[in-house]
GUDRENKE-958472 format. One line per field, with one value per residue (C-alpha): x, y, z. Coordinates in steps of 0.25 Angstrom, whole numbers, always signed. Layout:
<recs>
x	X ...
y	Y ...
z	Z ...
</recs>
This chain:
<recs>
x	+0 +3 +3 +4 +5 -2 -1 -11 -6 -17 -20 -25 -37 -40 -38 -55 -56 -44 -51 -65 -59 -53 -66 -75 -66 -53 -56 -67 -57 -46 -55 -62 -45 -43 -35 -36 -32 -23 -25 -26 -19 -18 -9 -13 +0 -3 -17 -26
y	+0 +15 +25 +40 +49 +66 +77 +89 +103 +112 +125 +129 +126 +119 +105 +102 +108 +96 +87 +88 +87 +75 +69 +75 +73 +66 +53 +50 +51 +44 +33 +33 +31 +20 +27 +26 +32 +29 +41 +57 +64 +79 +87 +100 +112 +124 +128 +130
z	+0 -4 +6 +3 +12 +9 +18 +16 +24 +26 +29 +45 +45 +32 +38 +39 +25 +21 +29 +23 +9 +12 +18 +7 -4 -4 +3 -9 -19 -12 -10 -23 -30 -19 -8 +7 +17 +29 +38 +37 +48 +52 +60 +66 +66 +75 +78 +67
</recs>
């Protein structure tokens, strides 16, 4: 098995608009071309 590792930066505050697309979105085509996933993880910097 092939794993592929991405990382998305984001502005302050954007992270729910990231996450949402990748609910609303990116899942279904990733799953419609076969890919699944292993995890998401995000780590916050500072305080926004």
């Amino acid at each position: 098995m092939i794993y592929e590792l991405r990382i998305y930066d984001c502005l302050p505050g954007r992270l729910p608009a990231l996450l949402k697309r990748f609910s609303d979105q990116t899942l279904a085509i990733w799953e419609r071309h076969g890919i699944r996933q292993a995890g998401f993880f995000t780590t916050a910097i500072g305080e926004n």
